[in-house]
N, C-alpha and C positions, 0 to 999 in steps of 0.2 A: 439443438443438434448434440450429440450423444459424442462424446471423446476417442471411442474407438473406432469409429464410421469411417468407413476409408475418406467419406468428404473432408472429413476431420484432419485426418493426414493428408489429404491435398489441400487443404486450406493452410495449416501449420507449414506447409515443406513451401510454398509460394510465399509466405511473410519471409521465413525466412532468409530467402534468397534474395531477398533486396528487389531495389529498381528495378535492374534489368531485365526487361520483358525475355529476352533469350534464356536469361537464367532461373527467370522463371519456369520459363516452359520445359526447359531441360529437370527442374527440381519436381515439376509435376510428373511428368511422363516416370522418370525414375521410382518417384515415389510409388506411381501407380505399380509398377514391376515390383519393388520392395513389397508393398502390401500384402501382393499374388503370393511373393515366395516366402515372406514371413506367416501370415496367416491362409496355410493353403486350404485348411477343412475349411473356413468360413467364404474364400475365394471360390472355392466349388461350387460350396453351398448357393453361393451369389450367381455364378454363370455355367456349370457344370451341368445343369438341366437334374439338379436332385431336391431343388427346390422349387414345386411349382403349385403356389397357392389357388385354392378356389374361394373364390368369392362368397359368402357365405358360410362359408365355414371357418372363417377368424373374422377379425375386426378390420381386416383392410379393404379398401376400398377401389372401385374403377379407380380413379382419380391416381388413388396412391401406386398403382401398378403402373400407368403409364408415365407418372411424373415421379419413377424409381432412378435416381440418378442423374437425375436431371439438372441440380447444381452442380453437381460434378461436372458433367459435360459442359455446363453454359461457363464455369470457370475453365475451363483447357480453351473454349471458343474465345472468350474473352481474354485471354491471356496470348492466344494467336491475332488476334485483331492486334492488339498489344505493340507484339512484335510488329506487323506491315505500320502501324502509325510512329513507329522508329526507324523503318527502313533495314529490317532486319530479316524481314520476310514479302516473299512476292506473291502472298496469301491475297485474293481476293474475293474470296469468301470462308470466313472464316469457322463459319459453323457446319459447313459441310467437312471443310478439312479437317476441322477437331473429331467427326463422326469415325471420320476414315483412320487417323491416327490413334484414333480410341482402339478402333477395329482390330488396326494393325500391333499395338501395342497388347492387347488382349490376345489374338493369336500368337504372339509372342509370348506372351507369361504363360498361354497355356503348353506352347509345344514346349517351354522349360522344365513344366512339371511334369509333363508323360513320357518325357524321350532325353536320349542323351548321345543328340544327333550333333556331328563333329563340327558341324556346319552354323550352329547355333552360336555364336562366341558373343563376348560381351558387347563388343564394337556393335552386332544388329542391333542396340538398343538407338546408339546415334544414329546410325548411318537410317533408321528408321523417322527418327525426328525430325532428322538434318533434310529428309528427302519429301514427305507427308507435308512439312510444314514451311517448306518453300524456305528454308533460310538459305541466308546470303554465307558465304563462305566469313568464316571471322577470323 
């Protein structure tokens, strides 16, 4: 894995948040919006529909298209699993919730970068985690 991968920075921001499965998943989701708005040409480039490989005409592969972020995700699933086996969350499935949070956390970063609606404040960030991923009030 490559240093500047956003997996990279989701993997880095979850050690270093220690144990706690909440603070981890607060250190991921952040990270992932940090990412969005630190590297926004390569964030486009990733979900903005300005890059869309054909097969054959580079080196990747079916395989690689469909399994594009796919430890990324399985770490936010896993790090929700996390939390409900602490009792921090009333998550009981955790890999759909992580999809959805992804989702949600993704339309987020993008309406941050196209618009500058009054309504967007920094709080959506928790109040999106706190509510996607079934935590317990703390």
């Amino acid at each position: 894995m490559r240093g500047n991968t956003p997996e990279s920075h989701l993997r880095a921001a979850a050690n270093a948040a220690g144990d706690d499965a909440r603070d981890r998943l607060y250190a991921l989701c952040r990270t992932y919006l940090g990412y969005a708005e630190e590297h926004p040409g390569r964030y486009r480039a990733m979900f903005g529909g300005q890059w869309m490989p054909t097969l054959g005409e580079n080196s990747l592969t079916a395989e690689d298209l469909t399994t594009l972020g796919a430890d990324a995700m399985q770490l936010l699933a896993d790090t929700l699993a996390d939390c409900a086996a602490a009792g921090q969350s009333a998550t009981t499935d955790p890999q759909t919730d992580a999809v959805t949070l992804w989702v949600c956390l993704h339309g987020l970063a993008h309406q941050r970068a196209v618009s500058r609606m009054p309504w967007i404040e920094p709080s959506a960030a928790d109040a999106i985690i706190d509510r996607v991923a079934r935590l317990d009030s703390a």
